[in-house]
C-alpha positions as CSV (number, residue, x, y, z in Angstrom):
1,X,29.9,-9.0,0.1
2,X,32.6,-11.5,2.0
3,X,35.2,-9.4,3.4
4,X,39.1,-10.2,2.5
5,X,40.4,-12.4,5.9
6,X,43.8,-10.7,6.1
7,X,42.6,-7.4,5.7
8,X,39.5,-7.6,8.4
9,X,41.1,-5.2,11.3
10,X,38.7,-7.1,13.6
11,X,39.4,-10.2,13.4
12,X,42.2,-12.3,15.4
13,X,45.6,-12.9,13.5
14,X,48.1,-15.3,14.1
15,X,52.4,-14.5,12.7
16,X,53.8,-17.6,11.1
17,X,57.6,-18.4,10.2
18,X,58.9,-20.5,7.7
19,X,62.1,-22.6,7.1
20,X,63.8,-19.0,5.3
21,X,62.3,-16.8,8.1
22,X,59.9,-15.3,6.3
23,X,57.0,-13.6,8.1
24,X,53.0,-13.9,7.5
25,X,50.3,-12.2,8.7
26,X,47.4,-15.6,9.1
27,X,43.9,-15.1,10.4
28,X,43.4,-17.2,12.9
29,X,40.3,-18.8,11.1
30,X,42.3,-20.2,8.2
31,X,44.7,-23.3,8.7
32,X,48.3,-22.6,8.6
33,X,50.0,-24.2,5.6
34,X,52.4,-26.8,5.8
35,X,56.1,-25.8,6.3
36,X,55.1,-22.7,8.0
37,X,54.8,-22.1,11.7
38,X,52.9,-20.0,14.7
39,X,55.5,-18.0,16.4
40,X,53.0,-15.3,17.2
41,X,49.3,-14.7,18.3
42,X,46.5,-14.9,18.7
43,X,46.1,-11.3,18.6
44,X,44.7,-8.2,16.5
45,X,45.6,-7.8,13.4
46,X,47.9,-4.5,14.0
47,X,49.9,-6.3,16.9
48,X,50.8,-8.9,14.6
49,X,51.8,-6.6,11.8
50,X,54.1,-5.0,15.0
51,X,55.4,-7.3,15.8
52,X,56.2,-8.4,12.2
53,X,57.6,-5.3,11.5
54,X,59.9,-5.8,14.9
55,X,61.0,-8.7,14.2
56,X,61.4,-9.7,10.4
57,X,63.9,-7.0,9.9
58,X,66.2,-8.9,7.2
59,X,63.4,-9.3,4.6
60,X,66.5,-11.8,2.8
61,X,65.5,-15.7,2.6
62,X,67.8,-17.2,5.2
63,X,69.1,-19.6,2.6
64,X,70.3,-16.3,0.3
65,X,72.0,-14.8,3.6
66,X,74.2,-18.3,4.1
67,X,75.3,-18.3,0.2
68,X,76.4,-14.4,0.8
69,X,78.4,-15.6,4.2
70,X,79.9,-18.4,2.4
71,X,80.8,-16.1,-0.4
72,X,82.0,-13.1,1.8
73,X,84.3,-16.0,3.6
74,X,85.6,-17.4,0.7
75,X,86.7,-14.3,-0.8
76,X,88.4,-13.2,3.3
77,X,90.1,-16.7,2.6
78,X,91.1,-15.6,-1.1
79,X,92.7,-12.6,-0.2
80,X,94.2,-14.3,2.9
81,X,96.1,-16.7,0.9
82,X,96.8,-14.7,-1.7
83,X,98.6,-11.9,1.1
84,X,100.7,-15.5,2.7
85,X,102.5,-16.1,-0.9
C-alpha cells in the first residue's frame, strides 16, 4: 500500500507561498505547482508545519485583507467628511 506523500513523517518537506500568502506543506519529491513558491525547506515534515504555523498567522487571502483596508479607509474618510460639514 503507497503511503500518502504529505502525511509520510519521514520524508523531507518543502513550505511554499503563493501570490495571497497562503501556506503549503509540499514533499519535496513532488514538483511545486505553478504560481506557488519555496520559501521554506528542505526539512522534516514537523519543522515545516512549525514553521507554518509561525508564520502564516492571518489565514485571510491577502487580496481579502486589501478590500477590508480599502473599506475600513473609506468609511475613516466617510465619517471624516461627514464631521468637516
Amino acid at each position: 500500500m503507497a503511503t500518502n506523500p504529505f502525511e509520510d513523517e519521514n520524508a523531507k518537506y518543502f513550505v511554499l507561498i503563493n501570490d495571497e500568502g497562503q501556506h503549503s506543506l509540499w514533499p519535496i519529491s513532488t514538483d511545486v505547482p505553478d504560481g506557488w513558491t519555496v520559501i521554506f525547506g528542505e526539512d522534516g515534515r514537523q519543522e515545516c508545519l512549525d514553521f507554518i504555523e509561525k508564520n502564516w498567522t492571518d489565514m485571510r487571502p491577502n487580496s481579502l485583507i486589501r478590500q477590508m483596508e480599502a473599506d475600513a479607509a473609506a468609511r475613516q474618510n466617510g465619517e471624516s467628511r461627514s464631521a468637516v460639514r
